[in-house]
C-alpha positions as CSV (number, residue, x, y, z in Angstrom):
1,X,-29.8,39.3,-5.6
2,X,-27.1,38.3,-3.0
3,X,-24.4,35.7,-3.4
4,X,-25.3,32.8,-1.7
5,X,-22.5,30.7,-2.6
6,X,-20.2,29.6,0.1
7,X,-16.3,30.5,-0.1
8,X,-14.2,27.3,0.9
9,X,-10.6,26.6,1.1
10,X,-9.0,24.9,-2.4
11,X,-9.0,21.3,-1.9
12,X,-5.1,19.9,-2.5
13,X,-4.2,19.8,-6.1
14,X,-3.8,16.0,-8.2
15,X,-0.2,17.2,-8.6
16,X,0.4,18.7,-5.2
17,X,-1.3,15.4,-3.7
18,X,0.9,13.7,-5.8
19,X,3.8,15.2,-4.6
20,X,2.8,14.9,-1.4
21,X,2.9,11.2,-1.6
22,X,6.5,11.2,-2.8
23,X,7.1,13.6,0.1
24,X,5.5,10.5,2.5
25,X,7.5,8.1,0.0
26,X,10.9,9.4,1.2
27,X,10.2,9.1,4.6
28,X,9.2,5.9,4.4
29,X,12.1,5.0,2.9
30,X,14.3,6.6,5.7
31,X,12.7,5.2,8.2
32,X,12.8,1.8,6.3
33,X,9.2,1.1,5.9
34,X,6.9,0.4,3.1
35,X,3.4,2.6,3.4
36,X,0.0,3.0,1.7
37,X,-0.9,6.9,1.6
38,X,-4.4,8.4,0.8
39,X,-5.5,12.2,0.3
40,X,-8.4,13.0,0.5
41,X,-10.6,16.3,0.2
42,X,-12.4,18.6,3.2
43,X,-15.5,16.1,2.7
44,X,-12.9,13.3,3.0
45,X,-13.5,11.6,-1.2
46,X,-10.7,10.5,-2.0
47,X,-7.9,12.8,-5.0
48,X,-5.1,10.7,-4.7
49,X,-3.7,7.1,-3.2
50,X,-0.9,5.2,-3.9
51,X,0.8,1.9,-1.9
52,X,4.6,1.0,-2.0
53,X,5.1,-1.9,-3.9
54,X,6.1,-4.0,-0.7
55,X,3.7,-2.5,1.9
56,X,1.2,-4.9,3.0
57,X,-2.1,-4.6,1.2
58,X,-4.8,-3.9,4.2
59,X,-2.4,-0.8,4.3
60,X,-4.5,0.3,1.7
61,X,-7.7,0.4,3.4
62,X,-6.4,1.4,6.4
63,X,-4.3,4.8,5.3
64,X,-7.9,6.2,3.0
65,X,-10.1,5.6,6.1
66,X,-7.1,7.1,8.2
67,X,-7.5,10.4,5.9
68,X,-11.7,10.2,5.7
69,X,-11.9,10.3,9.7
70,X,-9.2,13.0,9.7
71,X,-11.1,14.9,7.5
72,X,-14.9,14.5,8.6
73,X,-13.6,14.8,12.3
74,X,-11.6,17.8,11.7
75,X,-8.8,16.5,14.2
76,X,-5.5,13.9,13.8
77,X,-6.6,10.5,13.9
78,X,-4.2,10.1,17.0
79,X,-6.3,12.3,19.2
80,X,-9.2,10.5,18.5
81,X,-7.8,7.9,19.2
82,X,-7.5,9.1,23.0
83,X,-10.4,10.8,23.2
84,X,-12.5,7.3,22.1
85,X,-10.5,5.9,24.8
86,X,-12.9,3.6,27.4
87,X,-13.8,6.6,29.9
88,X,-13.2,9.2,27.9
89,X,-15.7,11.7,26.6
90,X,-16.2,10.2,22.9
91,X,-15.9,6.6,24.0
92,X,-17.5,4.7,21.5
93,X,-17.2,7.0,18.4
94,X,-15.2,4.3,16.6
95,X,-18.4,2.0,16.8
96,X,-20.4,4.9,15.1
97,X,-22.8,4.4,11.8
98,X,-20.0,6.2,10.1
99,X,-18.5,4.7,7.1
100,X,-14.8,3.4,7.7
101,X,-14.2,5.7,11.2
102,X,-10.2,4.7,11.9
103,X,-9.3,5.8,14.4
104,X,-5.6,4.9,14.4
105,X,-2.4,7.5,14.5
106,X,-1.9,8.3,10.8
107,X,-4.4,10.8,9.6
108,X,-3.2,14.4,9.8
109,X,-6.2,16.9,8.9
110,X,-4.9,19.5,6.5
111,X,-5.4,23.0,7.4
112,X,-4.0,26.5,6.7
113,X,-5.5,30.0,7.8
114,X,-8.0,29.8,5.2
115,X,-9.4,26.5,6.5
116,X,-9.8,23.0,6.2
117,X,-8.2,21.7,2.7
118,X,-8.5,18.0,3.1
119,X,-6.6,15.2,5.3
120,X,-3.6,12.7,4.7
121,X,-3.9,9.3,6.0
122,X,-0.3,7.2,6.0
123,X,-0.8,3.2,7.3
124,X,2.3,0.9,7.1
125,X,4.4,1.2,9.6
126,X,4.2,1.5,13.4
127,X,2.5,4.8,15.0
128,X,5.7,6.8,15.1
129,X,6.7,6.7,11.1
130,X,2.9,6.6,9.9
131,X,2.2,9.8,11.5
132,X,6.1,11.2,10.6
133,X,5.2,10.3,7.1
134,X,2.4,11.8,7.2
135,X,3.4,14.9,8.3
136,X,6.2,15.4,5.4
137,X,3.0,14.7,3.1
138,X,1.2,17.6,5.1
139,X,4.3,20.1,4.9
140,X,4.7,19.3,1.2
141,X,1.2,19.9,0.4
142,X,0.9,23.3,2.6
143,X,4.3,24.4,1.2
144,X,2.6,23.9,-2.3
145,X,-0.3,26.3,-1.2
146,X,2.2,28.8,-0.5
147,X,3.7,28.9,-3.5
């Protein structure tokens, strides 16, 4: 009988995503902001999520639909957010059945040669530091895999 079973990419770790969040953490601070940060698996359910203390709470809700969309679209949330543009090709995606679509800068889609591992969503601050932040949670995480 053949294997059927499908070979996937590792999602991130609970430690690596937890590192990960201090990673986004130390950004924030640098850059002065407080953030929410959410990572999330290749099917975008949630492993890890954690707000600074003074980040302001819709932060929350805002960085795990950030990471979801990044996941289940496979792209950075800051491309959709141009390509859902009025007149663009995907115009009206945001409006879509699908559960929590954000389509704001912030959600990086985490990926490697052996695939898609998951997404980091970062909400907080303005478009610049969200998506800084969440790249140093991306580089921690994928430095992790390396290791």
């Amino acid at each position: 009988m053949m294997n059927t079973w499908v070979s996937i990419p590792a999602r991130p770790s609970l430690a690596a995503s937890d590192d990960a969040i201090e990673a986004a953490f130390s950004c924030a601070r640098h850059h002065d902001v407080a953030i929410a940060v959410a990572i999330v698996d290749s099917a975008g359910q949630l492993i890890c999520f954690k707000r600074m203390d003074t980040a302001r709470p819709i932060a929350a809700d805002l960085a795990m639909c950030k990471a979801r969309t990044a996941a289940v679209f496979q792209r950075d949330t800051s491309e959709l957010q141009i390509m859902a543009a009025s007149g663009s090709p995907a115009f009206g995606v945001q409006h879509h059945d699908f559960a929590s679509a954000g389509i704001l800068p912030g959600g990086i889609p985490l990926r490697s040669d052996a695939g898609l591992h998951g997404a980091v969503g970062v909400s907080g601050a303005d478009r610049e530091r969200d998506i800084a932040c969440a790249r140093a949670a991306c580089l921690s995480l994928l430095k992790k895999e390396q290791e």
